[in-house]
C-alpha positions in Angstrom: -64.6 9.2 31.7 -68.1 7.3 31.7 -71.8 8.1 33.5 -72.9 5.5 35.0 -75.8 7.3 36.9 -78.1 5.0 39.1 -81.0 6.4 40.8 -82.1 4.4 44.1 -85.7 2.7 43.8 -88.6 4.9 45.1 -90.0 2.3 46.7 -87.2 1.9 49.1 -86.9 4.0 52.3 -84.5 7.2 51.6 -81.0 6.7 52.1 -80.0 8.1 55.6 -77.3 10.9 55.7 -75.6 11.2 58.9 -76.8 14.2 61.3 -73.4 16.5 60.4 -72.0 17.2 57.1 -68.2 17.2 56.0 -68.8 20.2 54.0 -71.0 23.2 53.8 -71.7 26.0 51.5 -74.5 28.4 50.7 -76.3 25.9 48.8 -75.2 22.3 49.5 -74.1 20.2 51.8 -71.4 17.1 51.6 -72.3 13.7 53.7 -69.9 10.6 53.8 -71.6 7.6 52.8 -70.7 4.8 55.8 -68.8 2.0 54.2 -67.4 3.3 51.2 -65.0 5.8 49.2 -68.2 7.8 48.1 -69.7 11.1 49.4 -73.5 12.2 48.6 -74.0 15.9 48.0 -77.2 17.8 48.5 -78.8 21.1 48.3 -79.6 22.9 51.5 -82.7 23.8 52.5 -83.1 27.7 51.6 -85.9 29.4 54.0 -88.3 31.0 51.7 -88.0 35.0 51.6 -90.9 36.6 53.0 -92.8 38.0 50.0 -92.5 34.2 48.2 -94.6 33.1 50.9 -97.5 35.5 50.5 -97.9 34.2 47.3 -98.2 30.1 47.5 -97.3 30.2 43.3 -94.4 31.8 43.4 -93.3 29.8 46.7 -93.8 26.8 45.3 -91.9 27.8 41.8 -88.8 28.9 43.9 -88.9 25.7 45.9 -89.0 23.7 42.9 -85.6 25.7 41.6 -84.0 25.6 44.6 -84.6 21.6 44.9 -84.2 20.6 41.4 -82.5 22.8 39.0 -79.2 23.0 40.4 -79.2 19.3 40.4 -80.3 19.2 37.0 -78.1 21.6 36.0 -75.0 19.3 37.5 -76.5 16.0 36.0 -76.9 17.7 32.3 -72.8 18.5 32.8 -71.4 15.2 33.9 -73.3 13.7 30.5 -72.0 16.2 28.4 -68.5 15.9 29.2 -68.5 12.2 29.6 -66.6 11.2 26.5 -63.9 13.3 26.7 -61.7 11.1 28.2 -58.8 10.3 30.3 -58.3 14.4 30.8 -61.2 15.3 32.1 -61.3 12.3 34.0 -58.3 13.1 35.5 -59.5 16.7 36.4 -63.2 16.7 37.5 -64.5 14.3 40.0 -65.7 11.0 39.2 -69.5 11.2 39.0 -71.4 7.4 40.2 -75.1 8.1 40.8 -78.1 10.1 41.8 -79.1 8.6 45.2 -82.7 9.6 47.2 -82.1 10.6 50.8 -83.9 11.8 53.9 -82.5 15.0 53.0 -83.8 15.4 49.3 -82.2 13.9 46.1 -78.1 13.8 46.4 -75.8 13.3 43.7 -73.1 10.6 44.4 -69.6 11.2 44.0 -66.2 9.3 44.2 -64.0 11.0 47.1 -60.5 12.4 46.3 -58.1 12.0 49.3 -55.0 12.2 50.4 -52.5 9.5 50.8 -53.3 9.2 54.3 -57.0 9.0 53.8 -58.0 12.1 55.1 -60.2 14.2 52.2 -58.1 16.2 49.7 -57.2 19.4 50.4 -58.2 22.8 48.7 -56.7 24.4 46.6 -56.5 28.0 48.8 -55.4 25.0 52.2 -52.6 24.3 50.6 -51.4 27.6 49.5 -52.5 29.0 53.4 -50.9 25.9 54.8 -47.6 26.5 53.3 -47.9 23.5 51.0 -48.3 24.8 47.5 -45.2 23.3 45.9 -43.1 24.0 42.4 -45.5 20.1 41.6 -49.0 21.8 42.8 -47.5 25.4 40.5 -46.8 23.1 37.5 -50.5 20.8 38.3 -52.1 24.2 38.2 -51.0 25.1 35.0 -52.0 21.8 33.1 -55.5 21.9 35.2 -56.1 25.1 33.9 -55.2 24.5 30.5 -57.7 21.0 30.4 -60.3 23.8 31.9 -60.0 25.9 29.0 -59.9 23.4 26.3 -62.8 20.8 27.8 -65.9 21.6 26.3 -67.4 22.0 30.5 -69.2 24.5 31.3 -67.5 25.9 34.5 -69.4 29.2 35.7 -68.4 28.8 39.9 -64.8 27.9 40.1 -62.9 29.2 43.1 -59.9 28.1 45.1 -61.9 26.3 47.2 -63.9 24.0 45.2 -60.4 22.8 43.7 -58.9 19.9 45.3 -55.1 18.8 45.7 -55.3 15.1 44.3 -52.1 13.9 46.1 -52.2 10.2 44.5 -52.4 11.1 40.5 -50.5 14.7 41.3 -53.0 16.5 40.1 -56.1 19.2 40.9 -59.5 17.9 40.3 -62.7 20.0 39.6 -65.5 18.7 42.7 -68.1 21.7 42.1 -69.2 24.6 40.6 -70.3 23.0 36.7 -73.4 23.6 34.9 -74.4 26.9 33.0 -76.2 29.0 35.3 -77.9 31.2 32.9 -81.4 30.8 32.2 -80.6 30.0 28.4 -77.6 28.1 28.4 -75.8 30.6 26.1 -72.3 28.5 26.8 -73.5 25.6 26.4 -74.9 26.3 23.2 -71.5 28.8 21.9 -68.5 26.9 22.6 -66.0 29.8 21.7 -68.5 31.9 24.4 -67.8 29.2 27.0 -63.7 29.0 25.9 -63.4 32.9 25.7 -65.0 33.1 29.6 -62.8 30.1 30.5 -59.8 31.8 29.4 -60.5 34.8 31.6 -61.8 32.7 34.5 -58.3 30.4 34.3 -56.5 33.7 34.3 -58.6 34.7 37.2 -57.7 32.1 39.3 -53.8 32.5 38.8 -54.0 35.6 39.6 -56.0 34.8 43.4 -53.4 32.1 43.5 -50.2 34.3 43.0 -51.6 37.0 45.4 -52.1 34.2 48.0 -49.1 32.5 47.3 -47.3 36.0 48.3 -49.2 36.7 51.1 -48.5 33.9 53.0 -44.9 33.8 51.9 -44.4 37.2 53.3 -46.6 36.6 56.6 -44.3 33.3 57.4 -41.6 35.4 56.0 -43.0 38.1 58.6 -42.8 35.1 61.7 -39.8 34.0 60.9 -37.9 37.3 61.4 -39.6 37.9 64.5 -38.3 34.6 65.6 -35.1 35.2 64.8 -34.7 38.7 66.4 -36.2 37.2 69.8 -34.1 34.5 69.4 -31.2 37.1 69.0 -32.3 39.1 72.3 -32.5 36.0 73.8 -28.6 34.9 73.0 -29.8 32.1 71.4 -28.9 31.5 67.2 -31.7 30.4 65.5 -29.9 28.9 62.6 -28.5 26.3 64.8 -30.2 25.9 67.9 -27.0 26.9 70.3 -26.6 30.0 72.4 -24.2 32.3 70.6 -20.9 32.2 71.1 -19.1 35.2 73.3 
């Protein structure tokens, strides 16, 4: 996996996002960028709490956090990971640039789709949708084992910022990286950061078996209704004809 960060020239007017996101979350916001396979992520405009406004210092320092530290943050991951090769290429999402747009400074990423181009689905979709296969099961395991193993720091990982890569069969990491901790205790400890992995990969399996079985027993659930009205109906299910008798 290899950085090849560009950040757009000053000088030039600020890229132009298009008025509604593809994505939103408490703090950033996912833009297509027209033309290409790329989306720009940014952070979202907090409004300042009441008592940070009193005080113009203390506004501006939580301003400055809000705008620039997460991004930091991000930026400082993607370089430190960015030799590890074809695994972590393979499970995190390919990082091309730092772009400046008319809403703030966006980090540029590669989109990961599906094979008929819409963007890839989540991790909790595909379990909900029905979709989470004995493949996506045995993808699971090997992401988790790369997320325990890679030397990331992964603090924010949930079912939803995991995406099905339906091309490569695997899942791919698209947020939540970057030690979050004012002194980047993981970062500097890597048996800290593997011994929290390790509980947070364990974590996850467990949301995704309790899912898994709560939306096998709710189609479970529909199916057996269908089939009792189907029965008081006089018409089998199983084969579409009206029972015979």
């Amino acid at each position: 996996m290899s950085i090849s960060a560009s950040v757009t020239d000053n000088s030039r007017s600020p890229l132009r996002l298009l008025e509604k996101p593809l994505a939103s979350g408490m703090s950033r916001e996912v833009y297509a960028l027209p033309g290409t396979n790329m989306l720009v992520k940014v952070q979202t405009k907090i409004p300042p709490r009441r008592y940070f406004q009193n005080i113009r210092l203390l506004y501006l320092v939580r301003r400055f956090y809000k705008a620039i530290v997460p991004l930091r943050r991000e930026l400082r991951e993607y370089e430190r990971v960015a030799q590890e090769g074809p695994r972590t290429a393979r499970h995190l999402q390919h990082f091309a640039g730092v772009v400046s747009t008319d809403r703030g400074t966006g980090i540029l990423v590669k989109a990961v789709r599906r094979r008929n181009g819409a963007l890839a689905m989540t991790l909790q979709d595909a379990i909900e949708s029905g979709q989470y296969s004995q493949q996506t099961d045995a993808a699971l395991s090997e992401f988790l084992d790369w997320l325990v193993k890679s030397e990331i720091v992964a603090v924010d990982v949930h079912l939803k910022n995991i995406v099905v890569d339906e091309k490569n069969g695997a899942l791919v990491l698209i947020d939540g990286i970057g030690d979050k901790t004012f002194l980047p205790v993981r970062s500097w400890f890597s048996w800290l950061n593997r011994s929290y992995k390790k509980r947070l990969a364990q974590s996850i399996y467990a949301e995704v078996a309790h899912r898994f079985m709560k939306s096998a027993l709710s189609n479970r659930t529909v199916l057996l209704l269908l089939v009792f009205a189907g029965t008081m109906l006089g018409i089998d299910i199983s084969d579409g004809q009206l029972i015979d008798g």
